[in-house]
N, C-alpha and C positions, 0 to 999 in steps of 0.2 A: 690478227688471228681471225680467221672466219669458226662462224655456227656451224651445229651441225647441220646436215641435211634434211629438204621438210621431204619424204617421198610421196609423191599424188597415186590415190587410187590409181589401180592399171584400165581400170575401165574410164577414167577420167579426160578428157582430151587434150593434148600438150599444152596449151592457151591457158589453161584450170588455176595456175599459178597465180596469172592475174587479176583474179577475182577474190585474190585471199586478201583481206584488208588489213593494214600496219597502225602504228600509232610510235610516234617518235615523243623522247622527251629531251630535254637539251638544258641545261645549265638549273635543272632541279624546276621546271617549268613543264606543268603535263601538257600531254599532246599536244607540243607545240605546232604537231602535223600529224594528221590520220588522212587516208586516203588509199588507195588501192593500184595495181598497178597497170590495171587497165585505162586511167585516169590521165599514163603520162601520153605529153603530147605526141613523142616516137615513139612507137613500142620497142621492147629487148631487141628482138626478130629483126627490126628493119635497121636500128644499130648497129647489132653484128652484122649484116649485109654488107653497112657501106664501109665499117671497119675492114671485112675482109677484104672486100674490092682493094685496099688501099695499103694492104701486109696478110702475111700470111698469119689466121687464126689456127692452134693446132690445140687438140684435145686436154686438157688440163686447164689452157688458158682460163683466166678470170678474165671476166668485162665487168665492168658497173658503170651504172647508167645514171645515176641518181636516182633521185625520187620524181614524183609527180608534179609537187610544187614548191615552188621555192621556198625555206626554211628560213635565210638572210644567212647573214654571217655566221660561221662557228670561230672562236678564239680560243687561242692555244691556252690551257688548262681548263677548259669548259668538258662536260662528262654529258654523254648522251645513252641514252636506252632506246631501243627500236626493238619493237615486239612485232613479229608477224603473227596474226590470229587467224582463230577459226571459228567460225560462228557454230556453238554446242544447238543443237534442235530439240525442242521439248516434249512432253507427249501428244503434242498436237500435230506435231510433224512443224512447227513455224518457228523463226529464229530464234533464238534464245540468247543468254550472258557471253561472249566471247571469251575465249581461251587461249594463253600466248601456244604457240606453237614451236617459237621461237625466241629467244631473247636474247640481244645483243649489248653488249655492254662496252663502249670504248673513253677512250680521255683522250682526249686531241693535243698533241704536244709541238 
């Protein structure tokens, strides 16, 4: 089952997504991984390029790409959480406490 949708400002630029920063936890271990996804070494974009080169991508399709760094192994009945954030701004206008935007909850079987 996939989250819901995060929608980016429309004055934001398509890219905008990969500058929202995650924090994964995995077997009741916090942030076994935080990072962003500007951080992976191919981005989404160049993925689906050589993906489509190689079959036909048509609208609906899901891709996933992983993460940015490697996690190690997940085993089957291990439970994970992945939060996409967003950094709340304070009245100074400077980053402030982050807030999931998203939360993803799965058990690996």
């Amino acid at each position: 089952m996939l989250g819901d949708w995060v929608p980016l400002p429309a004055s934001s630029p398509p890219s905008a997504y990969l500058d929202l920063p995650f924090e994964l936890d995995l077997a009741g271990r916090r942030n076994v991984q935080t990072g962003a996804g500007a951080e992976m070494m191919v981005l989404p974009e160049e993925a689906l390029r050589h993906v489509d080169s190689l079959m036909e991508v048509c609208p609906g399709d899901f891709f996933f790409t992983g993460t940015p760094a490697g996690v190690g192994p997940v085993l089957p009945g291990q439970d994970a959480e992945v939060r996409l954030l967003e950094k709340e701004k304070d009245t100074e206008g400077e980053g402030g406490a982050a807030k999931a935007l998203v939360r993803y909850r799965v058990r690996f079987e």
